[in-house]
C-alpha positions as CSV (number, residue, x, y, z in Angstrom):
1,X,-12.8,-4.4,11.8
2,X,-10.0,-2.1,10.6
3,X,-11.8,0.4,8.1
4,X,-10.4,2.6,5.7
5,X,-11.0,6.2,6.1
6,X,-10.0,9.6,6.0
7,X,-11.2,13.6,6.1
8,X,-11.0,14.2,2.5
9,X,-14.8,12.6,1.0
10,X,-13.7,12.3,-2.5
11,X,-14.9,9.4,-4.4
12,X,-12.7,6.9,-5.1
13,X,-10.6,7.1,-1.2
14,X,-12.7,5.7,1.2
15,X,-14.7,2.7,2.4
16,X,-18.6,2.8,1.0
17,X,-21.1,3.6,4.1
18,X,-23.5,1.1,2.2
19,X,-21.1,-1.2,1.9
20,X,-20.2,-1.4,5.6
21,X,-23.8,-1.2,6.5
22,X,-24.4,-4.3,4.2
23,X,-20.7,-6.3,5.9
24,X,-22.2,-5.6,9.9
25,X,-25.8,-6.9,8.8
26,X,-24.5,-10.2,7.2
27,X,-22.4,-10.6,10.9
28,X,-25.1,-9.9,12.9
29,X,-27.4,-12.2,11.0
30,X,-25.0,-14.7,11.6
31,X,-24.7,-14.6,15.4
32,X,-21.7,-11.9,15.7
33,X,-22.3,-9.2,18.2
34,X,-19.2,-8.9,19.7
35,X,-18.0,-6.1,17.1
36,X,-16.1,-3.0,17.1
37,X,-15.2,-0.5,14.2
38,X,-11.2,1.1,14.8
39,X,-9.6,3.6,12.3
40,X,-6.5,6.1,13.1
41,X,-6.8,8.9,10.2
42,X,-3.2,10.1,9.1
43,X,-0.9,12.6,10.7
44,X,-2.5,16.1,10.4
45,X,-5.9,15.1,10.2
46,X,-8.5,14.3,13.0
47,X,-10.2,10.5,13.2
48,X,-13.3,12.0,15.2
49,X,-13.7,14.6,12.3
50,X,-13.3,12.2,9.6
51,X,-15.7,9.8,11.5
52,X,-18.7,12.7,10.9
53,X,-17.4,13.7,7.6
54,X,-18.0,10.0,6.6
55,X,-21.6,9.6,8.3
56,X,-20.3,6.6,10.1
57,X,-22.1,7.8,13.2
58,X,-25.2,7.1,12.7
59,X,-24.0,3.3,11.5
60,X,-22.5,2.8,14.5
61,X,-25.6,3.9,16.9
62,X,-27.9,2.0,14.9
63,X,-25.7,-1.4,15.1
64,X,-24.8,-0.6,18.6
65,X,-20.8,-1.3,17.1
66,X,-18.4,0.9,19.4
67,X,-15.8,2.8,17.0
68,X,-12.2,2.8,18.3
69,X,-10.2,6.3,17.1
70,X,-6.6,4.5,17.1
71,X,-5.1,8.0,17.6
72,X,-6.5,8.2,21.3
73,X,-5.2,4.7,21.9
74,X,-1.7,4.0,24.0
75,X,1.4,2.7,21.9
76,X,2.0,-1.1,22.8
77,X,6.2,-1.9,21.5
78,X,6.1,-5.0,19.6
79,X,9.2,-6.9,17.8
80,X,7.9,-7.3,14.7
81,X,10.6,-9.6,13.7
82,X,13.7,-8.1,13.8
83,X,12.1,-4.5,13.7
84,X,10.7,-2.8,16.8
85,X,7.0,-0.6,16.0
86,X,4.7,0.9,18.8
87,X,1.4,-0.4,17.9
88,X,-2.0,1.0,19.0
89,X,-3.4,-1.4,21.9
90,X,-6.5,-2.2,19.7
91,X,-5.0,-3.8,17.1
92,X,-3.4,-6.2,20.1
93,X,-6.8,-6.7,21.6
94,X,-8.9,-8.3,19.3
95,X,-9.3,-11.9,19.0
96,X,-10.3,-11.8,15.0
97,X,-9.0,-9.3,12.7
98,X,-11.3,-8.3,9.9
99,X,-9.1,-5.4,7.5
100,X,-11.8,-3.7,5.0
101,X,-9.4,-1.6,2.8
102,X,-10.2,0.3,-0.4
103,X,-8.1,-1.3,-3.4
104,X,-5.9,2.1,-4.5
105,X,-3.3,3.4,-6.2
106,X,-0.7,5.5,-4.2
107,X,1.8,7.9,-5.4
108,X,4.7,6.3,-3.5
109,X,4.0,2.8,-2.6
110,X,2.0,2.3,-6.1
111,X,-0.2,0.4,-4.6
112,X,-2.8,0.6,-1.3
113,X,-4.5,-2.5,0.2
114,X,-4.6,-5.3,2.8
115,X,-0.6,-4.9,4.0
116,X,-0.2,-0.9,4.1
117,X,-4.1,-0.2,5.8
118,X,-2.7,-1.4,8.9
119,X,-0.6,1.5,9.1
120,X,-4.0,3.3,10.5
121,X,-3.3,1.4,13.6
122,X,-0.3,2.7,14.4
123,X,0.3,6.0,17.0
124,X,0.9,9.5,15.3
125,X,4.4,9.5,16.6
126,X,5.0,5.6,14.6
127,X,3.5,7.0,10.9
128,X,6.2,9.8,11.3
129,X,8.9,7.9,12.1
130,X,7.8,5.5,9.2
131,X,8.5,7.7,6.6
132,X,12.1,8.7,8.0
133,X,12.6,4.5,7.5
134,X,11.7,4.2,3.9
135,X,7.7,3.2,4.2
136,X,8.6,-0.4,2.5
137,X,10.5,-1.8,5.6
138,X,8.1,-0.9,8.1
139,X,5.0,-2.1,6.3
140,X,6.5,-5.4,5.5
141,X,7.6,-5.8,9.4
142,X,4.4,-4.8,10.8
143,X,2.6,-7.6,8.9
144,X,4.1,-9.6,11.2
145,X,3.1,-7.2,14.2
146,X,-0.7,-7.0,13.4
147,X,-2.4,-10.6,12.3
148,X,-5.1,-10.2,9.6
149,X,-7.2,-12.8,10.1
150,X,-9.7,-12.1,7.2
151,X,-9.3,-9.3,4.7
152,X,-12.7,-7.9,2.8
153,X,-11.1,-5.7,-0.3
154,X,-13.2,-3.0,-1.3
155,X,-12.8,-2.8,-5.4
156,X,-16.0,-1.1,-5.9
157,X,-14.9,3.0,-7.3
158,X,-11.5,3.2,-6.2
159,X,-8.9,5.7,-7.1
160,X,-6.0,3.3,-8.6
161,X,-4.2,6.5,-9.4
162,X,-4.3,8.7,-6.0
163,X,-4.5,7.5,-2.6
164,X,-7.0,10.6,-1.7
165,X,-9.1,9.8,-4.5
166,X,-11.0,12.5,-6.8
167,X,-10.2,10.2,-9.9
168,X,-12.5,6.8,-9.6
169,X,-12.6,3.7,-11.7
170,X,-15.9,1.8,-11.1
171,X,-14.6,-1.5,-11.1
172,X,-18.7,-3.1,-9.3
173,X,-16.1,-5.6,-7.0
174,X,-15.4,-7.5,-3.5
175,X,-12.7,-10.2,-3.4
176,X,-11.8,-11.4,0.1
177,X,-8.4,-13.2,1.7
178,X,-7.1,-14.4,3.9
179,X,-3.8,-14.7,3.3
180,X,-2.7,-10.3,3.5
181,X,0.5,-10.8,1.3
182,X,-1.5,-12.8,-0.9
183,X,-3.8,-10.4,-1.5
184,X,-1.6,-7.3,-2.3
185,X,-0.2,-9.8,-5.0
186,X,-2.9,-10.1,-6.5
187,X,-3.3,-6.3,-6.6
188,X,-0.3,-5.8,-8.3
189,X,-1.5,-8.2,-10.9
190,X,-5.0,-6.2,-11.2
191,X,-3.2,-2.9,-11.6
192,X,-0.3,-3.9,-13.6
193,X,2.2,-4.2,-11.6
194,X,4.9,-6.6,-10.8
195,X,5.2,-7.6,-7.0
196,X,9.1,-6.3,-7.5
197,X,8.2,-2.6,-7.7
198,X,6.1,-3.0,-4.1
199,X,8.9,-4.1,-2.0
200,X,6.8,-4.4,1.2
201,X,5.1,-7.4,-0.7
202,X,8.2,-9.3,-0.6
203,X,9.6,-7.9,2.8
204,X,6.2,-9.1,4.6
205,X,6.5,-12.8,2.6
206,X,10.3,-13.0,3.4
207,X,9.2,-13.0,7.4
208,X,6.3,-15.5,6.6
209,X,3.4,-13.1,7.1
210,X,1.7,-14.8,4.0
211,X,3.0,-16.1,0.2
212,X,2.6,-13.7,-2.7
213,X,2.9,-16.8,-5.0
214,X,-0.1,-16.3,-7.4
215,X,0.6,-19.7,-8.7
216,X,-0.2,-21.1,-6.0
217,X,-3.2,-19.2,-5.4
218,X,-7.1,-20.9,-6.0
219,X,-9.2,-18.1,-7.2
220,X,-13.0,-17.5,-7.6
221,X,-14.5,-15.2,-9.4
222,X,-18.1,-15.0,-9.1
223,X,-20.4,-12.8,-11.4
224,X,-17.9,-11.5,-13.5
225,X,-19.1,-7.9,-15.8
226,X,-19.4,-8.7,-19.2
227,X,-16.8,-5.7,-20.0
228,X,-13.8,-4.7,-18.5
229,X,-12.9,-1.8,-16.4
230,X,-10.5,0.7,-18.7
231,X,-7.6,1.4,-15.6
232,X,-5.8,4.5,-15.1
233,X,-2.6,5.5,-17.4
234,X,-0.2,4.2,-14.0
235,X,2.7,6.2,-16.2
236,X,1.2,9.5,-15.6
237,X,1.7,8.8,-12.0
238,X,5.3,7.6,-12.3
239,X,6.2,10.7,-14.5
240,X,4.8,12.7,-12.0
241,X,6.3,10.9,-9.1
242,X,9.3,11.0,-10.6
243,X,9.3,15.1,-10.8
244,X,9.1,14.9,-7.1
245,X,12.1,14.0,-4.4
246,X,10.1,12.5,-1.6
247,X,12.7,12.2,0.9
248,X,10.8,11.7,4.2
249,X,7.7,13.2,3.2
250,X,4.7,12.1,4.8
251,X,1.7,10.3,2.6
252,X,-0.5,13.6,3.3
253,X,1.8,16.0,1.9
254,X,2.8,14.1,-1.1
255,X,-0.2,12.4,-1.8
256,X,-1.3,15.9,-2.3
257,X,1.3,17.6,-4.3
258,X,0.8,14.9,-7.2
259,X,-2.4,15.2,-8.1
260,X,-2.4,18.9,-7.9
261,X,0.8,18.7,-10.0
262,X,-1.9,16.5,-12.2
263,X,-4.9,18.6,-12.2
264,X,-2.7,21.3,-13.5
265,X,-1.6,20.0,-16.3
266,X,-5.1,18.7,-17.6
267,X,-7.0,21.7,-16.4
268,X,-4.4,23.5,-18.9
269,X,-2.8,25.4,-16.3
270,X,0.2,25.5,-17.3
271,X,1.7,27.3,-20.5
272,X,3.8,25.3,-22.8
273,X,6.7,26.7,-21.7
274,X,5.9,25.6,-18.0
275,X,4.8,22.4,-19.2
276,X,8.3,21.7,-20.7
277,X,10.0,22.9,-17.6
278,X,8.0,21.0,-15.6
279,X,8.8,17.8,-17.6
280,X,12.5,18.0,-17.6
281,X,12.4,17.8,-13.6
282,X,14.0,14.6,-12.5
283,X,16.2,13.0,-10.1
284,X,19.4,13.7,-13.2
285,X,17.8,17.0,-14.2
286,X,20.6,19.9,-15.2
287,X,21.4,22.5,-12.9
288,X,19.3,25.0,-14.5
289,X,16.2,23.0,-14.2
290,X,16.8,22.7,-10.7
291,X,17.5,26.3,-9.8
292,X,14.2,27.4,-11.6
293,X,11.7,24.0,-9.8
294,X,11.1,25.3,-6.6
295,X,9.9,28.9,-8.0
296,X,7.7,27.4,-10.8
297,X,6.5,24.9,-8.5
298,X,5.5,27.8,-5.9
299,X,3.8,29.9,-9.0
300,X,1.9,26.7,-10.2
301,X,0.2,26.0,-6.8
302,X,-0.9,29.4,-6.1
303,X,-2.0,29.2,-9.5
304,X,-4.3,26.3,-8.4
305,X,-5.4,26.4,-4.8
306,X,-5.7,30.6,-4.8
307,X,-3.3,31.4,-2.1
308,X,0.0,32.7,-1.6
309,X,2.7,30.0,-1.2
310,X,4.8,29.8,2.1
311,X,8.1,28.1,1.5
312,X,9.6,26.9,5.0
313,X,13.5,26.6,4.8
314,X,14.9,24.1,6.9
315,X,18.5,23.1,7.9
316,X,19.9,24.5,4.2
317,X,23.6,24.7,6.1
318,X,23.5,20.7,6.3
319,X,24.2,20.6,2.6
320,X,26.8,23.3,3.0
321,X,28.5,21.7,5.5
322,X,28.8,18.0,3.3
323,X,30.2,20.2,0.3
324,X,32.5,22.0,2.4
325,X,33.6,18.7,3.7
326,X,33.8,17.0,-0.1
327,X,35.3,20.0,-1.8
328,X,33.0,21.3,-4.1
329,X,31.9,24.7,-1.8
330,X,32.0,26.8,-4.5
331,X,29.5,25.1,-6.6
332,X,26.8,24.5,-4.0
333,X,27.0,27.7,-2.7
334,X,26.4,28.6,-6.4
335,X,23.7,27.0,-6.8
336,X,22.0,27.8,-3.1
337,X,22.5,31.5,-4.2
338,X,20.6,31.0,-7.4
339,X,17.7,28.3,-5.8
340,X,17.0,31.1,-3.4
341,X,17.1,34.1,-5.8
342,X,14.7,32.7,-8.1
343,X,12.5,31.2,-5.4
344,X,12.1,34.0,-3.2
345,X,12.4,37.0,-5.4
């Protein structure tokens, strides 16, 4: 069983303790033994930590189900149809592939579920060299690396806003699959989005790891609530996304930055002035804007988290080089001069 967890206990990010407890007993009860828990936390964090932050110890030494950390595990390469991952032996060894993933929200994908959880089976080195890929391409290929042979979505509290949670929506639900692209389709539909704007949907159906054809689809709903849940503004999460460039950043570090950039703005953090500012930044934003982000950004997380910023400045001359080579020196160097001023004065 491929869970879904992480360090970072806030409501809304990981699989329910209960609710594992409550999937093993039904196994057991029906003649399963053979079973074994496996989880790689993301890059930066520890999976044995998060395995005691989570209480998922004492689960697994009263079921007698062996846990698997998939960071500890050797890289197998697999051609995953035209793309060539290192997957974590574990994933390979199984003969039935049970994926338990909390139904989320996530600041770059939009959406977390059947499809992207596999990613915790991957090796450090793999979820790094992910992001420098574009995290679409690789998700949709390794869906045909990894077989899911039975996906149990956990819909209970999920954060449909942030992937680390800290903002749940009790939706009281399980819906189960078995068809992976299938069931991120129906995701998007849930959360209100069109399977267009998660590329990785289409990229895993266009190398036949599953049909995202809702049409198609024969759907049960059992014991439906009486009321329905009230979801998450997804807007506020675009318009924040779209003040950051992610470039290559990693789901920890950006996952982060949003919804701190988020709590600030509704804890009133920000003056009106900064919350102007902090509005106009954008992919087209004038110069101005630009020179002035990376010093109010700086100001507004020590602001937050209590602590002195460090800004780490990396291969700056790469930039000087291209305008050098295009002809336009004199403006970037410009502008470098006046990013660096206001940042680091």
């Amino acid at each position: 069983m491929k869970i879904d967890m992480h360090c970072h206990v806030k409501e809304g990010s990981i699989d329910s303790k209960v609710s594992l407890d409550e999937y093993i007993t039904k196994l057991k009860e029906h003649g399963f033994e053979n079973l074994v828990l496996m989880e790689g936390s993301w890059v930066g964090e520890k999976t044995a930590y998060a395995f005691e932050v989570c209480g998922y110890r004492e689960l697994t030494e009263r079921f007698g189900v062996p846990f698997v950390d998939a960071q500890k595990e050797r890289p197998v390469t697999v051609d995953c149809k035209g793309m060539e991952l290192h997957i974590c032996a574990c994933a390979l060894d199984v003969d039935f592939m049970i994926n338990v993933p909390v139904m989320k929200g996530h600041c770059q994908t939009h959406i977390t579920c059947a499809l992207k959880n596999m990613k915790g089976l991957l090796p450090n080195p793999e979820k790094r060299r992910f992001h420098t890929k574009g995290l679409h391409g690789p998700i949709g290929h390794l869906a045909a690396g990894i077989r899911q042979d039975f996906i149990l979505v956990d819909s209970i509290c999920g954060d449909l806003s942030f992937e680390d949670g800290g903002n749940p929506t009790v939706m009281n639900r399980i819906f189960t699959a078995k068809d992976p692209v299938l069931c991120d389709a129906y995701v998007c539909r849930l959360l209100g989005y069109k399977t267009e704007e998660v590329p990785y949907i289409g990229i895993a159906e266009s190398l036949g790891a599953g049909s995202a054809d809702l049409s198609c689809a024969v759907i049960r709903k059992l014991n439906q609530p009486d009321a329905r849940a009230v979801l998450p503004d997804r807007r506020k999460v675009l318009r924040l996304s779209e003040a950051v460039d992610e470039v290559d950043s990693c789901s920890a570090c950006y996952g982060y930055l949003i919804p701190a950039l988020d709590l600030l703005d509704k804890e009133g953090l920000m003056d009106e002035k900064e919350r102007e500012l902090f509005q106009a930044v954008s992919r087209d934003m004038d110069e101005d804007i630009a020179v002035m982000s990376l010093n109010m950004l700086s100001k507004l997380l020590m602001r937050y988290y209590g602590r002195k910023v460090l800004i780490l400045i990396d291969e700056y001359d790469t930039p000087m080089q291209e305008a050098f080579v295009c002809g336009h020196w004199d403006e970037m160097a410009s502008f470098m001069k006046n990013l660096f001023h206001a940042a680091l004065k």
